[in-house]
N, C-alpha and C positions, 0 to 999 in steps of 0.2 A: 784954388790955393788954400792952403792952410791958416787956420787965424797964426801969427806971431810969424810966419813962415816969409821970407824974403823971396822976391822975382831975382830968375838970375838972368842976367842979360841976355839979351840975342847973341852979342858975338859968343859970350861964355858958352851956352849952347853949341852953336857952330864950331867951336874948338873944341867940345867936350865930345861932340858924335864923329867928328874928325879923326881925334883921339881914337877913341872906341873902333873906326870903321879900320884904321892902320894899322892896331891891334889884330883884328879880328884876321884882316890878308895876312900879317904877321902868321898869326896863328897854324893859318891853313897850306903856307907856305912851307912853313916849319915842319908840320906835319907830313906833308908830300914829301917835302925832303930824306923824311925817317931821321929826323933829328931832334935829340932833347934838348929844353934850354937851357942846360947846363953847356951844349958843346956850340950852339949859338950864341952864348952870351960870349964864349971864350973866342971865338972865331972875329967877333963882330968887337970886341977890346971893351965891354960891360962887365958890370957886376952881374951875377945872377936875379940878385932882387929887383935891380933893374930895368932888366930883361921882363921878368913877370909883370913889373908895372907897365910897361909899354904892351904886352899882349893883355893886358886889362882895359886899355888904353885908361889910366891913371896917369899916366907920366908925359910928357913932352919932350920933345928932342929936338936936337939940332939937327942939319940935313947932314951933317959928315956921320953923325949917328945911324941915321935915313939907310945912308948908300953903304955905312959897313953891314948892317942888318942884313939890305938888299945881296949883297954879296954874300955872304956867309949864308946863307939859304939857296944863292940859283936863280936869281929873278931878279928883272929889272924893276930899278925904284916905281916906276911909272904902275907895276903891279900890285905893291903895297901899299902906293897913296889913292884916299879916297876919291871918286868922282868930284 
């Protein structure tokens, strides 16, 4: 760790590769789709910026978020949450 540099918790950790890992199915889902996330964010009732912070995994969501994603891509929620 870095001198002045703060430990981030384990759960922070876990939520943040969580994040990141729901992101990423996002992504790949989105992509197979052949859809931009402009026409995702619109389908799934997000902003665009949104959208981008969630396939960042930066952002957190609620599961009603989860399953409009889920839908608007083609793919069941169980596909875009991490193991």
């Amino acid at each position: 760790m870095l001198p002045g540099s703060k430990e981030i918790p384990t759960s922070a950790r876990l939520e943040t590769s969580a994040a990141f890992a729901f992101g990423a199915n996002l992504y790949r889902a989105r992509i197979n789709a052949g859809m931009t996330q402009a026409a995702v964010a619109i389908a799934a009732g997000l902003s665009l910026n949104r959208m981008s912070l969630i396939e960042k995994g930066r952002s957190d969501l609620r599961m009603s978020s989860a399953h409009a994603l889920a839908r608007a891509v083609g793919v069941s929620l169980k596909a875009l949450v991490p193991d």
